[in-house]
Each structure stands twice: as C-alpha cells, then as structure tokens.
Biotite code that builds the C-alpha atoms (Angstrom):
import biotite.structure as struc

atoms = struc.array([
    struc.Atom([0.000, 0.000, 0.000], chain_id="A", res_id=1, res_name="UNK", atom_name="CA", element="C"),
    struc.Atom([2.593, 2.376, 0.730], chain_id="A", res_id=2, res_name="UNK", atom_name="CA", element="C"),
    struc.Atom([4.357, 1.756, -2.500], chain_id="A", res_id=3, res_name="UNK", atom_name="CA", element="C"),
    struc.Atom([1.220, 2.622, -4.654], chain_id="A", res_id=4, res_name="UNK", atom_name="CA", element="C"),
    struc.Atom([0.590, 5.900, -2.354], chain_id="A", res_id=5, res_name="UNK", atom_name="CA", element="C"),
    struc.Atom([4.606, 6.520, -3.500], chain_id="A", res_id=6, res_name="UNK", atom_name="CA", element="C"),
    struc.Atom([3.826, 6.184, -6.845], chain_id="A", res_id=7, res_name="UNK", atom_name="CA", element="C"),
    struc.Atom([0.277, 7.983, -6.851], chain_id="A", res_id=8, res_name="UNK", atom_name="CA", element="C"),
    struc.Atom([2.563, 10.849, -4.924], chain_id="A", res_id=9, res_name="UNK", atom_name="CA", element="C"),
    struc.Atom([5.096, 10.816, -7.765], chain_id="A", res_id=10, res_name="UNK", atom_name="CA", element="C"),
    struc.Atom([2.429, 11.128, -11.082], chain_id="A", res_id=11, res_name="UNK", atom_name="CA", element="C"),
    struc.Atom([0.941, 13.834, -8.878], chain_id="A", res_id=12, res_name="UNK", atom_name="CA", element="C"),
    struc.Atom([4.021, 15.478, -8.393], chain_id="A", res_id=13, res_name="UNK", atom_name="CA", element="C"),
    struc.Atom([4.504, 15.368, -12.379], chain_id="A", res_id=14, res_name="UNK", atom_name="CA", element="C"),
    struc.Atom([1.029, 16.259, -13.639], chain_id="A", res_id=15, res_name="UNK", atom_name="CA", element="C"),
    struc.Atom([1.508, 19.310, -10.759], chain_id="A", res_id=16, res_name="UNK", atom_name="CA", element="C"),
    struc.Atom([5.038, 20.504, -12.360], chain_id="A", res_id=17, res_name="UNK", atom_name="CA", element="C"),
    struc.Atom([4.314, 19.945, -16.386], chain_id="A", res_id=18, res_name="UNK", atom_name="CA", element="C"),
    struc.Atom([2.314, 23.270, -16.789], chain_id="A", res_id=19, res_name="UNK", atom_name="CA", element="C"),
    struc.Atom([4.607, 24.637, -14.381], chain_id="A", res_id=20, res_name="UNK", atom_name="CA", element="C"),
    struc.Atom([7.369, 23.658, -16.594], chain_id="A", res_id=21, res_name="UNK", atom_name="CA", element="C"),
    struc.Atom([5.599, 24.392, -19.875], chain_id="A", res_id=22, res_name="UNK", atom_name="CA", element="C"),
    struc.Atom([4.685, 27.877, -18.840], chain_id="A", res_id=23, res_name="UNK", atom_name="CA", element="C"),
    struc.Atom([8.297, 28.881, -17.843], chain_id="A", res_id=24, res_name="UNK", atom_name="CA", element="C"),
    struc.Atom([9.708, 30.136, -20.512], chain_id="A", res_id=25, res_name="UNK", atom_name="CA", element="C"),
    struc.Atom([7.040, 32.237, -22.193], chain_id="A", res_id=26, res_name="UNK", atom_name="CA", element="C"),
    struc.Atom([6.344, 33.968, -18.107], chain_id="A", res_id=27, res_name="UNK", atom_name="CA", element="C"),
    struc.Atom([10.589, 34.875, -18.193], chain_id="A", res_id=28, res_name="UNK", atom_name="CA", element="C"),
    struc.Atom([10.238, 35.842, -22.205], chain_id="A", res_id=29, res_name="UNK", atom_name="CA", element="C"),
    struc.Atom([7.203, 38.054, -21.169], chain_id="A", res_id=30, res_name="UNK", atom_name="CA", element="C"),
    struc.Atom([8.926, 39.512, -18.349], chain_id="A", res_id=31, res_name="UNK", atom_name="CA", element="C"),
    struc.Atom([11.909, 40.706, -19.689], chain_id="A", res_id=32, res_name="UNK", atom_name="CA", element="C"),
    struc.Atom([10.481, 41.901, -23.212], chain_id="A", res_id=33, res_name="UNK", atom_name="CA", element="C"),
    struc.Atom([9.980, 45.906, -23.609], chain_id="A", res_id=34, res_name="UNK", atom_name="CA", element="C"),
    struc.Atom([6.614, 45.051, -24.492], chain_id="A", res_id=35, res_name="UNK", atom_name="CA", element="C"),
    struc.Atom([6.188, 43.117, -21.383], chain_id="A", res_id=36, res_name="UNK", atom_name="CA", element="C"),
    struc.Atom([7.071, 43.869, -17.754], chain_id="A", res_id=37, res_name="UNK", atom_name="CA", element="C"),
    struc.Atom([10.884, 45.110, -19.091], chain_id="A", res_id=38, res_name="UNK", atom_name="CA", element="C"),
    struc.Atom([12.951, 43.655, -16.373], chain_id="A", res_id=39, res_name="UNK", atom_name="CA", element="C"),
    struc.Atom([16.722, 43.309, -16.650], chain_id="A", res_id=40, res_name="UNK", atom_name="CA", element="C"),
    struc.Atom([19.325, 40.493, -15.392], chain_id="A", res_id=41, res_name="UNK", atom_name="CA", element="C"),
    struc.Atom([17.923, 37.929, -13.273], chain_id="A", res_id=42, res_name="UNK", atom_name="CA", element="C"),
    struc.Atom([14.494, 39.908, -12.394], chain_id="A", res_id=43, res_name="UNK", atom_name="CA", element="C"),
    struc.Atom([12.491, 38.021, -14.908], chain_id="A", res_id=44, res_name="UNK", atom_name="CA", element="C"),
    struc.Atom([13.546, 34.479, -13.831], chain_id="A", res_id=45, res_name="UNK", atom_name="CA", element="C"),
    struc.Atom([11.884, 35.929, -10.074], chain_id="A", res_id=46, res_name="UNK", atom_name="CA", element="C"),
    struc.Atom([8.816, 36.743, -12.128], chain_id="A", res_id=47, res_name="UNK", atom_name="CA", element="C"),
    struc.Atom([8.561, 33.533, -13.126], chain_id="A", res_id=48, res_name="UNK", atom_name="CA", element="C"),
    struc.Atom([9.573, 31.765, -9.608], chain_id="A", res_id=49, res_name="UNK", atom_name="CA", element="C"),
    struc.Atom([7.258, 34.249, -7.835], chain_id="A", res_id=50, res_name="UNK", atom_name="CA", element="C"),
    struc.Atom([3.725, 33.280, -9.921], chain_id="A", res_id=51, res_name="UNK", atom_name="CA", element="C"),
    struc.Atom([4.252, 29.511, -10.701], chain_id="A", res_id=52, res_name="UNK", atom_name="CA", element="C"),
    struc.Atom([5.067, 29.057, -7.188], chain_id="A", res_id=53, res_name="UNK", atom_name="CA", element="C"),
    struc.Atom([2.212, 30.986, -5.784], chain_id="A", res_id=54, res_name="UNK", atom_name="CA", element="C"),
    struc.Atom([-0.015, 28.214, -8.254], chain_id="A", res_id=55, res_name="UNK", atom_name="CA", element="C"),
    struc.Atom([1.834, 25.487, -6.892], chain_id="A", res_id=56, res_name="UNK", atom_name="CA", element="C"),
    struc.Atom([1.058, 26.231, -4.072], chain_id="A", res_id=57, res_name="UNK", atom_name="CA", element="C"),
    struc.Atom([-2.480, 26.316, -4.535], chain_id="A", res_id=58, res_name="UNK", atom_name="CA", element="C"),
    struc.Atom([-2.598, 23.452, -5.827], chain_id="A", res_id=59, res_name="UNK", atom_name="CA", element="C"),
    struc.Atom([-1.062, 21.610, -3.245], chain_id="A", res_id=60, res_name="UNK", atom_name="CA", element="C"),
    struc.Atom([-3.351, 22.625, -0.241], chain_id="A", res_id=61, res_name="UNK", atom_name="CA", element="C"),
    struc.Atom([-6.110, 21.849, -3.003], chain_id="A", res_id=62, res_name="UNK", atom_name="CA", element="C"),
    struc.Atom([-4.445, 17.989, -2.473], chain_id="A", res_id=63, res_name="UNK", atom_name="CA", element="C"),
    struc.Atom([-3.869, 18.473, 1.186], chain_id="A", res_id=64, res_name="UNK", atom_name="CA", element="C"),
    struc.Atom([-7.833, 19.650, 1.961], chain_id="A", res_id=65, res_name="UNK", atom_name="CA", element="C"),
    struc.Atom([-8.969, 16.710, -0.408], chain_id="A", res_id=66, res_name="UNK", atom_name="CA", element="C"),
    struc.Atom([-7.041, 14.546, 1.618], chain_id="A", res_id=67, res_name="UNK", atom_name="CA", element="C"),
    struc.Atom([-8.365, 15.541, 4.486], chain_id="A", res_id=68, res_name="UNK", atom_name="CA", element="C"),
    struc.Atom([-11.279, 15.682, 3.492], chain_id="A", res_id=69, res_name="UNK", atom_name="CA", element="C"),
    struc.Atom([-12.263, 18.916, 3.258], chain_id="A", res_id=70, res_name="UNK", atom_name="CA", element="C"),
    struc.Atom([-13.575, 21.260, 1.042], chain_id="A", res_id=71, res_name="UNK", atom_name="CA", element="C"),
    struc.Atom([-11.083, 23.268, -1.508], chain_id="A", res_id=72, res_name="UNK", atom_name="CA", element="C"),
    struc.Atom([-12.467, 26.443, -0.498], chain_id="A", res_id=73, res_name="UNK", atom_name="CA", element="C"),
    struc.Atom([-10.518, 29.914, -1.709], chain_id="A", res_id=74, res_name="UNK", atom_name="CA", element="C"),
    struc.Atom([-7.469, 27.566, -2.773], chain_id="A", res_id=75, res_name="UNK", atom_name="CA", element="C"),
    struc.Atom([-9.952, 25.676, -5.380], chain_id="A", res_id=76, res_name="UNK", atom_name="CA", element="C"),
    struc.Atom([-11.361, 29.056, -7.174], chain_id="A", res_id=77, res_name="UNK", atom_name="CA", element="C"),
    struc.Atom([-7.142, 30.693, -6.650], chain_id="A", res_id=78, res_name="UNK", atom_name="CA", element="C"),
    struc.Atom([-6.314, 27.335, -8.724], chain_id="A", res_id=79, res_name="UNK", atom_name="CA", element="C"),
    struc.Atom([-9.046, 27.681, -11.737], chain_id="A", res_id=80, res_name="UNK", atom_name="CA", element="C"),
    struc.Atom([-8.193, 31.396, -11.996], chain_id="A", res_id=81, res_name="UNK", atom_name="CA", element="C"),
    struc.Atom([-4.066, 30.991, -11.624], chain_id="A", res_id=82, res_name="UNK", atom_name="CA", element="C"),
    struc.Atom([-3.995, 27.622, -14.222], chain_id="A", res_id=83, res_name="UNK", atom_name="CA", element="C"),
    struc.Atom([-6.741, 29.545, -16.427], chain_id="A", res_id=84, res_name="UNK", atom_name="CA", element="C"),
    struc.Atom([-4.342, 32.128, -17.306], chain_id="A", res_id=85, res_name="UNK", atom_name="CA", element="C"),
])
C-alpha cells in the first residue's frame, strides 16, 4: 500500500510541475520583453519563480484539503483562476 501511495505521490508530483514547466519560458520571455514587464538580469527568472510558485502552491493545499477531506475552499477558485491564465 505504501508503494502505490509513492507512486500515486510521484504522477501527482509530475502532472503538478508539467504546466509549471511548460509555462516557464514564455512567463521569463514576457517579463523581460519591452513590451512586457521590461525587467533586466535575473528579475524576470523571479517573475517567473514568484507566480508559478504561488499556483503550486495552490494546488497543493487543493491535495492536502482533499485529503483531508475537506472542502477546496478559496485555494480551489485561486487554482481555476491561476492555471486559467
């Protein structure tokens, strides 16, 4: 049992980073174009680190509450409105 929660943790883990990791390079290409944010040296690589990880973490207390149990509540609409983007 604890091998298959492992390896249920581990797909989550992936289908959690793969927009995260798609998304990437257009958020630092955005961020440092003039037509974009502008940012210079490593300011739009933050840009990128600062949003995807605010969605991440969304999404992971989404998993946590449904493992409890509970409902989603702000963290389910921040996750719909963050991954809609």
């Amino acid at each position: 049992m604890r091998l298959l929660v492992g390896v249920i943790a581990v797909l989550l883990a992936g289908v959690v980073a793969a927009p995260i990791a798609l998304s990437s390079h257009d958020i630092v290409a955005w961020a440092g174009s003039p037509g974009g944010l502008g940012l210079t040296g490593h300011w739009p690589l933050f840009t990128f680190v600062a949003l995807d990880t605010a969605a991440a973490v969304c999404v992971g207390m989404v998993f946590y509450t449904a493992w409890r149990g509970e409902p989603a509540g702000a963290f389910g609409l921040l996750v719909w409105g963050v991954r809609g983007r």
